[in-house]
HTML snippet that shows the backbone in 3Dmol.js (N, CA, C, O; Angstrom):
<script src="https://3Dmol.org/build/3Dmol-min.js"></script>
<div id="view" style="width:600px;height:400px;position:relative"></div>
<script>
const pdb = `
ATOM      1  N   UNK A   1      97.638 156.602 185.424  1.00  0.00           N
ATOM      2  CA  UNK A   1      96.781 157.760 185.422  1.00  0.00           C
ATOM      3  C   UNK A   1      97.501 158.894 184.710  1.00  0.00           C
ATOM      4  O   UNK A   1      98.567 159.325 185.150  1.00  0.00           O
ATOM      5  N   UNK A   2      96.867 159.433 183.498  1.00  0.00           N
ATOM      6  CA  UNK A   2      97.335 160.291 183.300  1.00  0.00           C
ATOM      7  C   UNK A   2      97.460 161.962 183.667  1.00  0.00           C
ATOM      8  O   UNK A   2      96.482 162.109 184.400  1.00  0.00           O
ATOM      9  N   UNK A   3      97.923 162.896 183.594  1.00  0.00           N
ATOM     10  CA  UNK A   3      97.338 164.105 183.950  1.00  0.00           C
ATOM     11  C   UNK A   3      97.163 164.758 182.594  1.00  0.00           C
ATOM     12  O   UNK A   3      97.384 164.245 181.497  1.00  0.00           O
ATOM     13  N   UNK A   4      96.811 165.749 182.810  1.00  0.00           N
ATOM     14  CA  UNK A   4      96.611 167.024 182.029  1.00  0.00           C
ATOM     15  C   UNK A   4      96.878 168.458 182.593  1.00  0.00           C
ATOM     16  O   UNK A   4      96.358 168.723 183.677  1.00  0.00           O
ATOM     17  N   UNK A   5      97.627 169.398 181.975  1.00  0.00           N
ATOM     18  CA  UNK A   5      97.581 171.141 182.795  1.00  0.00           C
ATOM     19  C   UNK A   5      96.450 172.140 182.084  1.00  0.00           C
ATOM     20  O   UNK A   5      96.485 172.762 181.022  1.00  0.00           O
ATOM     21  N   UNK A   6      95.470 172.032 183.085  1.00  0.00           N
ATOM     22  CA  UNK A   6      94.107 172.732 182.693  1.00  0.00           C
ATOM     23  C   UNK A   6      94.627 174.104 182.770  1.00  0.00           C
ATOM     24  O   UNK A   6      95.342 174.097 183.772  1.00  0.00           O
ATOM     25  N   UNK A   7      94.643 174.867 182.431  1.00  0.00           N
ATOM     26  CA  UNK A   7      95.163 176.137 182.156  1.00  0.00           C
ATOM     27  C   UNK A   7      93.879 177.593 181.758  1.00  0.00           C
ATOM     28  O   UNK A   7      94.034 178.814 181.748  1.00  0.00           O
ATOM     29  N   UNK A   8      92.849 176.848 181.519  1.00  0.00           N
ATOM     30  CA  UNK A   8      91.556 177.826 180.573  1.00  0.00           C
ATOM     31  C   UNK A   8      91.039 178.296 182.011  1.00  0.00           C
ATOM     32  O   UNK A   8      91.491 178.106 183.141  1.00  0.00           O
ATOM     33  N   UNK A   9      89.902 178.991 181.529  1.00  0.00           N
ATOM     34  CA  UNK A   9      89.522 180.503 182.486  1.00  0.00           C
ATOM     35  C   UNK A   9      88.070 179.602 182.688  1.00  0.00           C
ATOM     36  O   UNK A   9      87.222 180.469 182.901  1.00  0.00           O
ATOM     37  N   UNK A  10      87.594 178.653 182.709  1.00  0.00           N
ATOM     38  CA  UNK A  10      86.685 177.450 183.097  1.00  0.00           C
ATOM     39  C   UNK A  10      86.617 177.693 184.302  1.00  0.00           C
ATOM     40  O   UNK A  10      87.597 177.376 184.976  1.00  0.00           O
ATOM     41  N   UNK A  11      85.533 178.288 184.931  1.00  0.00           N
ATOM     42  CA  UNK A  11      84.812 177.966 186.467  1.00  0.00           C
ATOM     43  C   UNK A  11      84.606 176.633 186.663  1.00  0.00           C
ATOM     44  O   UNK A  11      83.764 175.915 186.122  1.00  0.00           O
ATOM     45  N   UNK A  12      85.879 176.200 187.913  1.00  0.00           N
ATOM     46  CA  UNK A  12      85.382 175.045 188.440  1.00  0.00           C
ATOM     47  C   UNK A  12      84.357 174.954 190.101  1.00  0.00           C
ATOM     48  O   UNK A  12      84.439 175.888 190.899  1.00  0.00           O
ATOM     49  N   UNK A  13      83.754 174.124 190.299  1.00  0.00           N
ATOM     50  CA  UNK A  13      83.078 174.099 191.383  1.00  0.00           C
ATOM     51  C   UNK A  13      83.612 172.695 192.247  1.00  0.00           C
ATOM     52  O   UNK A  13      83.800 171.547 191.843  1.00  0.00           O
ATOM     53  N   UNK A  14      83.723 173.130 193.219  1.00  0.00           N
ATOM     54  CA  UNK A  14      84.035 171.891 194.399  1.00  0.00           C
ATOM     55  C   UNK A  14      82.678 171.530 195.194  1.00  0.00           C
ATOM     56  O   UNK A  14      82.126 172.291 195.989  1.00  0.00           O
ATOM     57  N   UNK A  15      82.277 170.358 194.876  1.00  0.00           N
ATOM     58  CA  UNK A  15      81.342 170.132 195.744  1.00  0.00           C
ATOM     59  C   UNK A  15      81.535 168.859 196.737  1.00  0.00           C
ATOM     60  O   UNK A  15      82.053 167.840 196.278  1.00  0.00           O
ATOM     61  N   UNK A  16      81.240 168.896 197.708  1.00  0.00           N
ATOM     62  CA  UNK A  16      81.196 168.124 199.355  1.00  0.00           C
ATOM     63  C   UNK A  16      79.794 167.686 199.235  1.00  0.00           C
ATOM     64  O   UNK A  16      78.887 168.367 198.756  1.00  0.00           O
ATOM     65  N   UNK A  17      79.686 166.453 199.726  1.00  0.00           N
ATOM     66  CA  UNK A  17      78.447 165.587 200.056  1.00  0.00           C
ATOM     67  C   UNK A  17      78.872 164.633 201.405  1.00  0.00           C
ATOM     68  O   UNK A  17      79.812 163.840 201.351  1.00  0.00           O
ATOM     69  N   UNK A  18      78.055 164.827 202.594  1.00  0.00           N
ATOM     70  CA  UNK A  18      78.393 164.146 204.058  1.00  0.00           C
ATOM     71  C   UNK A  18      77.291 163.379 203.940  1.00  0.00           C
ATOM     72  O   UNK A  18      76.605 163.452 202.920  1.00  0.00           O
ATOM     73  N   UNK A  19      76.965 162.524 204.986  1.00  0.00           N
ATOM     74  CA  UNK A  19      76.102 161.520 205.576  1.00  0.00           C
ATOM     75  C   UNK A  19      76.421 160.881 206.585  1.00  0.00           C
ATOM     76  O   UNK A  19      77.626 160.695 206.754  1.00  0.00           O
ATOM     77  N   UNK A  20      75.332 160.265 207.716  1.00  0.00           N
ATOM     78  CA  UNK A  20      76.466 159.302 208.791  1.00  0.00           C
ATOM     79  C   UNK A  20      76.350 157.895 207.785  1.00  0.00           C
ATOM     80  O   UNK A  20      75.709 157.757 206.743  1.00  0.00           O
ATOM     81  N   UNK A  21      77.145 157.006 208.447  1.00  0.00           N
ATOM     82  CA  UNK A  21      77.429 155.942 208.407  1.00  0.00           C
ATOM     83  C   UNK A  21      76.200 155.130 208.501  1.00  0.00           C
ATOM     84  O   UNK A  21      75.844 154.556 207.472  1.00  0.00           O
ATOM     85  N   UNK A  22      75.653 155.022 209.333  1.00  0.00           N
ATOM     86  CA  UNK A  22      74.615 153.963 209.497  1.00  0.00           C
ATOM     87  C   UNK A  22      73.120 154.919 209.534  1.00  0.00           C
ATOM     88  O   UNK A  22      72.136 154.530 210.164  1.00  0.00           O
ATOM     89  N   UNK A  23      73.141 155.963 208.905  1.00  0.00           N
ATOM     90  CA  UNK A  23      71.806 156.408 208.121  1.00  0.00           C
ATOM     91  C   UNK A  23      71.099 155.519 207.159  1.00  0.00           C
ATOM     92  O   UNK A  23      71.765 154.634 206.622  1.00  0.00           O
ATOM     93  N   UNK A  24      70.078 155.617 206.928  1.00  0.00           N
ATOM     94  CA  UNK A  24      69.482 154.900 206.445  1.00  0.00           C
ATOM     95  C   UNK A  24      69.606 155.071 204.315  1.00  0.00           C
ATOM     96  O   UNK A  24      69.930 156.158 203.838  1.00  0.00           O
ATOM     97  N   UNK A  25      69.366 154.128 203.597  1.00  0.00           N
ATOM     98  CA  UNK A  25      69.730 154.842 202.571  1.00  0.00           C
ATOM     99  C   UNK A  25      68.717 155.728 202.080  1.00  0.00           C
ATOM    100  O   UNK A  25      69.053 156.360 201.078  1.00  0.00           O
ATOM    101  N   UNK A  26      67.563 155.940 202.523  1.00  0.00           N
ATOM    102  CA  UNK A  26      66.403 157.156 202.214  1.00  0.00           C
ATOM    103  C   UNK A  26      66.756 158.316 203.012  1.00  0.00           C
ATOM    104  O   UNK A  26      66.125 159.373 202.995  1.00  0.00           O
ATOM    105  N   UNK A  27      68.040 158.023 203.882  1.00  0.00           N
ATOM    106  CA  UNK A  27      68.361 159.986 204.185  1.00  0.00           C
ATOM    107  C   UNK A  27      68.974 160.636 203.509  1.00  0.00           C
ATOM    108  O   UNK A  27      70.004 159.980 203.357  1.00  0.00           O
ATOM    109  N   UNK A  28      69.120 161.993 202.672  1.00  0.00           N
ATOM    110  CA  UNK A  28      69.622 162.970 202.410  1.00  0.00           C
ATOM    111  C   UNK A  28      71.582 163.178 202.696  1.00  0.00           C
ATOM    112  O   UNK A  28      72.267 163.307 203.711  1.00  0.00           O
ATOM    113  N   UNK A  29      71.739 163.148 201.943  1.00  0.00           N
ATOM    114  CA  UNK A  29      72.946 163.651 201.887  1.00  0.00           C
ATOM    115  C   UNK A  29      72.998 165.173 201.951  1.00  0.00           C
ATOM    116  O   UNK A  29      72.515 165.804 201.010  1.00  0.00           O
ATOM    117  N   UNK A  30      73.534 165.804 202.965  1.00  0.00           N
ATOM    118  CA  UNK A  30      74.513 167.364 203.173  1.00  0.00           C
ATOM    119  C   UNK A  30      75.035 167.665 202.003  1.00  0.00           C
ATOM    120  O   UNK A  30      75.854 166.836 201.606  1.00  0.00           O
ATOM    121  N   UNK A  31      74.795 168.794 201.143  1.00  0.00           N
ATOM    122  CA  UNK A  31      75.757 169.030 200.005  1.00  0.00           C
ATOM    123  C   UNK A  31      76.279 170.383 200.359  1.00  0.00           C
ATOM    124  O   UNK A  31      75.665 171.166 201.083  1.00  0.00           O
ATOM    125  N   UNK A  32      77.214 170.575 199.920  1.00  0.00           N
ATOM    126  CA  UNK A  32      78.051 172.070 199.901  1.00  0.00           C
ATOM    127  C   UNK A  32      79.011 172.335 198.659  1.00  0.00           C
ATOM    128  O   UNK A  32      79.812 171.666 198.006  1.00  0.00           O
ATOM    129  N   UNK A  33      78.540 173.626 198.654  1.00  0.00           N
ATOM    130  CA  UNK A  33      79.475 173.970 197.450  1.00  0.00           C
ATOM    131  C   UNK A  33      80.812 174.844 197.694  1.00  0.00           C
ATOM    132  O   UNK A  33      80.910 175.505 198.728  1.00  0.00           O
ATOM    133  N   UNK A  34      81.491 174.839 197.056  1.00  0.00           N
ATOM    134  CA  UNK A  34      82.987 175.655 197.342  1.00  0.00           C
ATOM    135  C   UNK A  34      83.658 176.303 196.185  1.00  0.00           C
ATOM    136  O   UNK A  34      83.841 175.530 195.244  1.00  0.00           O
ATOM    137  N   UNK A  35      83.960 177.197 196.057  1.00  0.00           N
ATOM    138  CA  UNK A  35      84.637 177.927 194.634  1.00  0.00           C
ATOM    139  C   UNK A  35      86.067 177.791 195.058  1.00  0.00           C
ATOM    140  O   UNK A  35      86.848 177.910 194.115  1.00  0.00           O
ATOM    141  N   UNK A  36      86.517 177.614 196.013  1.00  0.00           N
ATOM    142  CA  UNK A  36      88.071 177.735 196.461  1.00  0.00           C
ATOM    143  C   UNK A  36      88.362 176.345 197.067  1.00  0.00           C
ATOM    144  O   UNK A  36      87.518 175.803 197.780  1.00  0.00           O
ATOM    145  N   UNK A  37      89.935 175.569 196.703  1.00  0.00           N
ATOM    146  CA  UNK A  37      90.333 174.684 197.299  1.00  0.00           C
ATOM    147  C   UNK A  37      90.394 175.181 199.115  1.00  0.00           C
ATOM    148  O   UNK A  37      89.841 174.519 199.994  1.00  0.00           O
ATOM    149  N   UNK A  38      91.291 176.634 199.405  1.00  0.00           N
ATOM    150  CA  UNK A  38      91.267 177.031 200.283  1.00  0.00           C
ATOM    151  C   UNK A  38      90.079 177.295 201.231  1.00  0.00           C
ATOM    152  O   UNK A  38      90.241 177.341 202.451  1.00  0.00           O
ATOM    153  N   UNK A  39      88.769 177.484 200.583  1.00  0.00           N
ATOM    154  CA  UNK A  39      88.026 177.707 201.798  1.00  0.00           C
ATOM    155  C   UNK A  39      87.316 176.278 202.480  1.00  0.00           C
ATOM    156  O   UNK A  39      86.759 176.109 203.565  1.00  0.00           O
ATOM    157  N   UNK A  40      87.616 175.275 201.265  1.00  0.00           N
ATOM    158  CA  UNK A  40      87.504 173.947 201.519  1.00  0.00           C
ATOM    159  C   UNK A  40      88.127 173.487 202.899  1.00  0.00           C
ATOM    160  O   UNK A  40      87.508 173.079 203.882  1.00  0.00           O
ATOM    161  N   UNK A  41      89.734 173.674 202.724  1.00  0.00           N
ATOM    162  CA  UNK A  41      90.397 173.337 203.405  1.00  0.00           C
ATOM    163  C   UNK A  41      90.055 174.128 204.884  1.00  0.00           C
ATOM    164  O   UNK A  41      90.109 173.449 205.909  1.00  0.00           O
ATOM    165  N   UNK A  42      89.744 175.403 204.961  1.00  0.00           N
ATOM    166  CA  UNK A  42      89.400 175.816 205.925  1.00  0.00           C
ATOM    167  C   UNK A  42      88.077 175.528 206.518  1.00  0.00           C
ATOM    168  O   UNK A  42      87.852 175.786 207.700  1.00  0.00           O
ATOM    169  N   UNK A  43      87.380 175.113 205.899  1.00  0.00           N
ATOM    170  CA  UNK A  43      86.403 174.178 206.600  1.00  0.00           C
ATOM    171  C   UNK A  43      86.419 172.690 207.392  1.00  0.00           C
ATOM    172  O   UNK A  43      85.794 172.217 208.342  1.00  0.00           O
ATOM    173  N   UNK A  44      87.718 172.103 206.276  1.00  0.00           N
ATOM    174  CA  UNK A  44      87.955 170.939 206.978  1.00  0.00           C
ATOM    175  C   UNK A  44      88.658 171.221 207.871  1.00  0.00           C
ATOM    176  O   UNK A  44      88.203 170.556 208.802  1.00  0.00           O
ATOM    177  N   UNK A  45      89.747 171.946 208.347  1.00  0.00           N
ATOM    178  CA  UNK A  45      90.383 172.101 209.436  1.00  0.00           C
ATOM    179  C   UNK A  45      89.701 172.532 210.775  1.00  0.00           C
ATOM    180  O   UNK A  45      90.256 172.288 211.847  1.00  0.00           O
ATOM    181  N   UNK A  46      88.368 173.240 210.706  1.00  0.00           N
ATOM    182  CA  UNK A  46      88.020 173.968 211.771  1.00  0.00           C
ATOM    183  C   UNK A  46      86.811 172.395 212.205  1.00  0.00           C
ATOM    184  O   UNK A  46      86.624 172.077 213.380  1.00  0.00           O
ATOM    185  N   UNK A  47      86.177 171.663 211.083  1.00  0.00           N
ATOM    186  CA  UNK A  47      85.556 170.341 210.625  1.00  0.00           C
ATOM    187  C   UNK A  47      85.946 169.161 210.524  1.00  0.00           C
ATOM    188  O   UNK A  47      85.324 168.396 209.786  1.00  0.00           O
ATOM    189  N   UNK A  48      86.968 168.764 211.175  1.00  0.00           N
ATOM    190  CA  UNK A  48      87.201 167.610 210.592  1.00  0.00           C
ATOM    191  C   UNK A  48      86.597 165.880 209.668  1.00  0.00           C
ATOM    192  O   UNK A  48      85.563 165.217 209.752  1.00  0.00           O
ATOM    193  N   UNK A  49      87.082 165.824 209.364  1.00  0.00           N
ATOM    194  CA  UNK A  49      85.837 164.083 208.773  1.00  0.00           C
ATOM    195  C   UNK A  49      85.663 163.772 210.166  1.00  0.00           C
ATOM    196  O   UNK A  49      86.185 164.346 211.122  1.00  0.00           O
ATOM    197  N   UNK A  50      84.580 162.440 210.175  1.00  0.00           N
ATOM    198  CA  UNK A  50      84.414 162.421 211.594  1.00  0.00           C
ATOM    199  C   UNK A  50      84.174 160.539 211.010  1.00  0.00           C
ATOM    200  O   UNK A  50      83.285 160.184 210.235  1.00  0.00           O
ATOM    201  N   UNK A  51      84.885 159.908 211.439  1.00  0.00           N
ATOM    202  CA  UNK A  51      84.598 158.262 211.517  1.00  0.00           C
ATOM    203  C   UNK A  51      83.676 157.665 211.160  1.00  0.00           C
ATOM    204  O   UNK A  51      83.678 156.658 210.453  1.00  0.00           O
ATOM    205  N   UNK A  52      82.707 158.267 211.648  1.00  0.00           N
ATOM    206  CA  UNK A  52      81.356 157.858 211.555  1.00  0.00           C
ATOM    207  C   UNK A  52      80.162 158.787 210.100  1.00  0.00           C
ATOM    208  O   UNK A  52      78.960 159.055 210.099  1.00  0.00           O
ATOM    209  N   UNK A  53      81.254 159.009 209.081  1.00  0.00           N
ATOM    210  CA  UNK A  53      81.027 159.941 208.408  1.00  0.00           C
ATOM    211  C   UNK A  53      80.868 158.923 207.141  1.00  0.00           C
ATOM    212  O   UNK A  53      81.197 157.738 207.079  1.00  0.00           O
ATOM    213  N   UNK A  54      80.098 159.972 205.889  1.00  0.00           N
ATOM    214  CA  UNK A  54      80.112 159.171 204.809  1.00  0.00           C
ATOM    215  C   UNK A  54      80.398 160.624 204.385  1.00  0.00           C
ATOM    216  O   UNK A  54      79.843 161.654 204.767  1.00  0.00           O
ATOM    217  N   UNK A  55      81.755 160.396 203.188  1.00  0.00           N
ATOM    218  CA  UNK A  55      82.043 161.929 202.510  1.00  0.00           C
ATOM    219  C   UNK A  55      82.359 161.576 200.785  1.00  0.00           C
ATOM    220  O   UNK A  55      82.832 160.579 200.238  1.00  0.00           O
ATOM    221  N   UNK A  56      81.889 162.803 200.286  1.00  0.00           N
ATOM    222  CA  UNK A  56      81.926 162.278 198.809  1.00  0.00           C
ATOM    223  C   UNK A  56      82.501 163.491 198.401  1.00  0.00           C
ATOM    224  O   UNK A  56      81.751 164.400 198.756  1.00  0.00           O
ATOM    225  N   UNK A  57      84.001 164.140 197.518  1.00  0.00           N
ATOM    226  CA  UNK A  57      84.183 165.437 197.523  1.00  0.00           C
ATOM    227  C   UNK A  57      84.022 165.164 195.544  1.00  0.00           C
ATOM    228  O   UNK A  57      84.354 164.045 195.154  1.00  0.00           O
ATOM    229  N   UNK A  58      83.655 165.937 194.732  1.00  0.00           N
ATOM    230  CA  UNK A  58      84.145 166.002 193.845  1.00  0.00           C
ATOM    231  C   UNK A  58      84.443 167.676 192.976  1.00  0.00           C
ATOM    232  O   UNK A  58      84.005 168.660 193.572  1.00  0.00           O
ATOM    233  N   UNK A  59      84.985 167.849 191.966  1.00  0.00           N
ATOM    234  CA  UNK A  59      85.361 168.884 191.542  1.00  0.00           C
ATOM    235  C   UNK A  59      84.556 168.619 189.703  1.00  0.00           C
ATOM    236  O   UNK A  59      84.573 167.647 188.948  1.00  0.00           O
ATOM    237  N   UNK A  60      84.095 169.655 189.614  1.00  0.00           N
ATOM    238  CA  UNK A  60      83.158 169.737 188.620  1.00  0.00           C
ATOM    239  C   UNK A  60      83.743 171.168 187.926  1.00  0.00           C
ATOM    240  O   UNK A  60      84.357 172.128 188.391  1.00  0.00           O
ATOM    241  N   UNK A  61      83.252 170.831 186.614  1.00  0.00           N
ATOM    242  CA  UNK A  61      83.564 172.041 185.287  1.00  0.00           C
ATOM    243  C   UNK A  61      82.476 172.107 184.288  1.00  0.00           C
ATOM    244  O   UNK A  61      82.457 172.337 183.079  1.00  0.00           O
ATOM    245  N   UNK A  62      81.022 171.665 185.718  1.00  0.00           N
ATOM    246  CA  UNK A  62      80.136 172.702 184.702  1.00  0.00           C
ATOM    247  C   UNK A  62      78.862 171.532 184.792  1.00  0.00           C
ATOM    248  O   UNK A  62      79.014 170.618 185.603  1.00  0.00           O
ATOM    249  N   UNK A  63      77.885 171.561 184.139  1.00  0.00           N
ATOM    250  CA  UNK A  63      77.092 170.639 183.902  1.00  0.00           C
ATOM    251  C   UNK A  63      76.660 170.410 182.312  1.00  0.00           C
ATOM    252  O   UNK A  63      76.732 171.238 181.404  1.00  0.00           O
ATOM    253  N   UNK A  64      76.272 169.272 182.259  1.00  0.00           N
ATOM    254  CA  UNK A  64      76.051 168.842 180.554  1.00  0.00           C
ATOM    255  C   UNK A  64      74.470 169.400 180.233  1.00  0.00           C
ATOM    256  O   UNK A  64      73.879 170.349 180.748  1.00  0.00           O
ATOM    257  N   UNK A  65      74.085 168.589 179.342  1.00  0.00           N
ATOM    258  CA  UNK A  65      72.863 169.145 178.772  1.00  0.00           C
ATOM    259  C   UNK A  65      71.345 168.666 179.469  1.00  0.00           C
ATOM    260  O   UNK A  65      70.236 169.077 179.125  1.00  0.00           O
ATOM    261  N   UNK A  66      71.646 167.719 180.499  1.00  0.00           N
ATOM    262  CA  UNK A  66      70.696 167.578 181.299  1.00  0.00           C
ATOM    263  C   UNK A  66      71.004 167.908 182.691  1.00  0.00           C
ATOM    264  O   UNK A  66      70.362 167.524 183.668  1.00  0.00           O
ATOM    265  N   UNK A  67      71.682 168.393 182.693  1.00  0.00           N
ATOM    266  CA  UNK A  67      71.713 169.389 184.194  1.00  0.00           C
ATOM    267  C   UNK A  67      72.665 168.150 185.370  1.00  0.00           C
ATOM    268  O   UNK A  67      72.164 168.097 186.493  1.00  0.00           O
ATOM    269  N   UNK A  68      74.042 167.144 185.125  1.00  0.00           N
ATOM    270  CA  UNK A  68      74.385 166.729 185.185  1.00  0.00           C
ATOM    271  C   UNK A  68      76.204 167.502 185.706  1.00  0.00           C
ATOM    272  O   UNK A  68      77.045 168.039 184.985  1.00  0.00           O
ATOM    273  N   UNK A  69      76.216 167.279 186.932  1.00  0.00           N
ATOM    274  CA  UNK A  69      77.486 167.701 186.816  1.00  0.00           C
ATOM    275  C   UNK A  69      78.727 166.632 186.156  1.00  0.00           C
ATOM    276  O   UNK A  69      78.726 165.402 186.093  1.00  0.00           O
ATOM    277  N   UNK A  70      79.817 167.687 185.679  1.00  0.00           N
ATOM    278  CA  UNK A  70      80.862 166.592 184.727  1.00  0.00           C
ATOM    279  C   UNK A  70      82.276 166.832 185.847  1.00  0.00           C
ATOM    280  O   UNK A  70      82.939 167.845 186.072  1.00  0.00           O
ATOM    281  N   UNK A  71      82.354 165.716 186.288  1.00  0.00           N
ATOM    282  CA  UNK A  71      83.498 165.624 187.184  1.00  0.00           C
ATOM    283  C   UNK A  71      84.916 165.840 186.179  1.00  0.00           C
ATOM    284  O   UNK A  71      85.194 165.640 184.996  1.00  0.00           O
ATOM    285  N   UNK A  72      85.601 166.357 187.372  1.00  0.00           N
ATOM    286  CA  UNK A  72      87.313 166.052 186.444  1.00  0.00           C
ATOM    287  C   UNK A  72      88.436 165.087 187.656  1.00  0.00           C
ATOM    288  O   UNK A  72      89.556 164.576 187.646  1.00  0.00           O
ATOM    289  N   UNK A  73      87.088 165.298 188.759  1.00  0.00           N
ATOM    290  CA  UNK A  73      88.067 164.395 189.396  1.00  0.00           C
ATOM    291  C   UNK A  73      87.163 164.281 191.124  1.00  0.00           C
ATOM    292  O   UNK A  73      86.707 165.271 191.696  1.00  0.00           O
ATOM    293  N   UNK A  74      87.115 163.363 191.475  1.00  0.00           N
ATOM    294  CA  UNK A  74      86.306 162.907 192.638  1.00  0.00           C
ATOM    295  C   UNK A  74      87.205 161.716 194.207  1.00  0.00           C
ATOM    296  O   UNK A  74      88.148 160.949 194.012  1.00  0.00           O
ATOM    297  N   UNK A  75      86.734 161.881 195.140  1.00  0.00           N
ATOM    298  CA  UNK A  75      87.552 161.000 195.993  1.00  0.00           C
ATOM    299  C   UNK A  75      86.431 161.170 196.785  1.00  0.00           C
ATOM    300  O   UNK A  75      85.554 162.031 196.715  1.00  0.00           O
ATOM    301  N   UNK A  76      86.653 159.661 198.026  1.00  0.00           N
ATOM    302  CA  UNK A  76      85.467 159.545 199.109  1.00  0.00           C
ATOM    303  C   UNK A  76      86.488 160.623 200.358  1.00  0.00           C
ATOM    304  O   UNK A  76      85.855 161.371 201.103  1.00  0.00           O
ATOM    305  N   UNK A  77      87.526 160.591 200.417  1.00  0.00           N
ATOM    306  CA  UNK A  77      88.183 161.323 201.775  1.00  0.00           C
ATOM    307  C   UNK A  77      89.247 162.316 201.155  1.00  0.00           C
ATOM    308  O   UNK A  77      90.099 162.057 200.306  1.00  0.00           O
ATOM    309  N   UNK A  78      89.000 163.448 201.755  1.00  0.00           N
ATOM    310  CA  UNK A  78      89.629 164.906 201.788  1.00  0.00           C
ATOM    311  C   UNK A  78      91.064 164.894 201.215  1.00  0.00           C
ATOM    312  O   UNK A  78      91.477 165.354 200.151  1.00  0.00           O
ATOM    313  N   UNK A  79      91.745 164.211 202.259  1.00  0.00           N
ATOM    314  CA  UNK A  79      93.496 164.392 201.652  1.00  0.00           C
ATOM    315  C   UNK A  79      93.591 163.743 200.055  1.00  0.00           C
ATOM    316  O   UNK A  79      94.170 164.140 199.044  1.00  0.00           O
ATOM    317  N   UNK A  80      92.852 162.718 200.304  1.00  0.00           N
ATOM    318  CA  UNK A  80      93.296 161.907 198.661  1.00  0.00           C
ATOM    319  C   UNK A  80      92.672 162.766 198.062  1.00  0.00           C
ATOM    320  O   UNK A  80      93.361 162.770 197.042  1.00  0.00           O
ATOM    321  N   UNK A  81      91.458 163.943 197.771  1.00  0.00           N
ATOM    322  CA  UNK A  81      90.728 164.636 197.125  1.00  0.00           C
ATOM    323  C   UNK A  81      91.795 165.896 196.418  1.00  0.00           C
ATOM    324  O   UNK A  81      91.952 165.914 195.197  1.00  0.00           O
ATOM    325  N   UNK A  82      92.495 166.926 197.321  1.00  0.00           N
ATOM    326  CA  UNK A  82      93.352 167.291 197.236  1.00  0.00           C
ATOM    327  C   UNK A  82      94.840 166.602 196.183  1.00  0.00           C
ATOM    328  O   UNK A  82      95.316 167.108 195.166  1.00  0.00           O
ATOM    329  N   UNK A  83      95.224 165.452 196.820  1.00  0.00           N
ATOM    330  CA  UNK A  83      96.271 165.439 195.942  1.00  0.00           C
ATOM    331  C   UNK A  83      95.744 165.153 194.453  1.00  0.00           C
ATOM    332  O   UNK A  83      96.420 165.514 193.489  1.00  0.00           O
ATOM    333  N   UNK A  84      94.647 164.563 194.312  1.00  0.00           N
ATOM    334  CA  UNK A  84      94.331 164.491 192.824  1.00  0.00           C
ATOM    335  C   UNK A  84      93.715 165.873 191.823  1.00  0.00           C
ATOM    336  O   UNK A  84      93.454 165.967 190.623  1.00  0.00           O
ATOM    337  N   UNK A  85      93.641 166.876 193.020  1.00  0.00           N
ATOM    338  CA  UNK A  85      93.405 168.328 192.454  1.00  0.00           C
ATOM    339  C   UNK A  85      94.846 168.498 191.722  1.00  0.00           C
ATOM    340  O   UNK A  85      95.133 168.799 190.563  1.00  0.00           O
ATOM    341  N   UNK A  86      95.813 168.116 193.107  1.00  0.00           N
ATOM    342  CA  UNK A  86      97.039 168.731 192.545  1.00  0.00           C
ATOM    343  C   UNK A  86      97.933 167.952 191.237  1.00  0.00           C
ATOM    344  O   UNK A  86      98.911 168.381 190.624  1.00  0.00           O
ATOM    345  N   UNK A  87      97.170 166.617 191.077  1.00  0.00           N
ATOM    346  CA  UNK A  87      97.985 165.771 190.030  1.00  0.00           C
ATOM    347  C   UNK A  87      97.390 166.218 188.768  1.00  0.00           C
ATOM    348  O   UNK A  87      97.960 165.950 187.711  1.00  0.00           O
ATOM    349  N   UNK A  88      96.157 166.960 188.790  1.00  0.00           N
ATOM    350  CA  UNK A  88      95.684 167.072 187.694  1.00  0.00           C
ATOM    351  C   UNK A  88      95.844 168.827 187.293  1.00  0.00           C
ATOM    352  O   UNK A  88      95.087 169.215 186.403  1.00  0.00           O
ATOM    353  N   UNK A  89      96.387 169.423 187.651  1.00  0.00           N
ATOM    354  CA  UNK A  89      97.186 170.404 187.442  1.00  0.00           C
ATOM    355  C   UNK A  89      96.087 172.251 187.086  1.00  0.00           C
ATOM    356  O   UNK A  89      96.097 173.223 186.331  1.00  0.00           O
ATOM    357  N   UNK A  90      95.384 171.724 188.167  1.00  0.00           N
ATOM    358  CA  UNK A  90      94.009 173.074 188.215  1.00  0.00           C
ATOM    359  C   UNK A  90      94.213 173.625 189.253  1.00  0.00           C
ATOM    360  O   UNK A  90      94.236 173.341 190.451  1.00  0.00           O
ATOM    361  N   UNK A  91      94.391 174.642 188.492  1.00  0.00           N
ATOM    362  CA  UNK A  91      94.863 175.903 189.968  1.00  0.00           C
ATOM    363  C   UNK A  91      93.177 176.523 190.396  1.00  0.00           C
ATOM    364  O   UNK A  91      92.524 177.208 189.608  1.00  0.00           O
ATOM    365  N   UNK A  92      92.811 176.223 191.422  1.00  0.00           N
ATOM    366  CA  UNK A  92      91.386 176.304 191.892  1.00  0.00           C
ATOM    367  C   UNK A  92      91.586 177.009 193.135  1.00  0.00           C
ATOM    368  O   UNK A  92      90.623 177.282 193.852  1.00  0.00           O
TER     369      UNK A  92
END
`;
const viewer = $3Dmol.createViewer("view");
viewer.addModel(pdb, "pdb");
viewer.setStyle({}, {cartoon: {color: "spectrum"}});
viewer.zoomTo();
viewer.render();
</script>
């Protein structure tokens, strides 16, 4: 895996997607948005994942020409989400 040091003045967006586990696949996914790694984290701390959880975090820099967000980097669980913020070198 390689990295890169994103360095440009690029608004990134963090977005969170929950679900339970044994929902059906015609329910809705929870979405949330986040401008800060930190208020992320302060959500998960006061929130924890919960077992019975389905979580999708990814980090986005924008959307393409059909209204598509463009990931730079995505994980199903929180901690691994984080360290790949930090491998990929975006101060968010």
């Amino acid at each position: 895996m390689s990295t890169q040091d994103i360095s440009t003045t690029s608004s990134f967006i963090i977005l969170v997607a929950e679900s339970e586990n044994n929902a059906s696949t015609s329910d809705e996914w929870d979405v949330m948005e986040f401008s800060s790694l930190a208020a992320l984290t302060k959500l998960r701390k006061r929130y924890p994942e919960k077992m019975k959880g389905r979580y999708f975090y990814a980090l986005s820099r924008g959307v393409d020409a059909q209204f598509r967000h463009i990931h730079v980097t995505e994980a199903s669980h929180f901690k691994q989400f984080v360290r790949q913020i930090k491998n990929t070198g975006v101060k968010i």
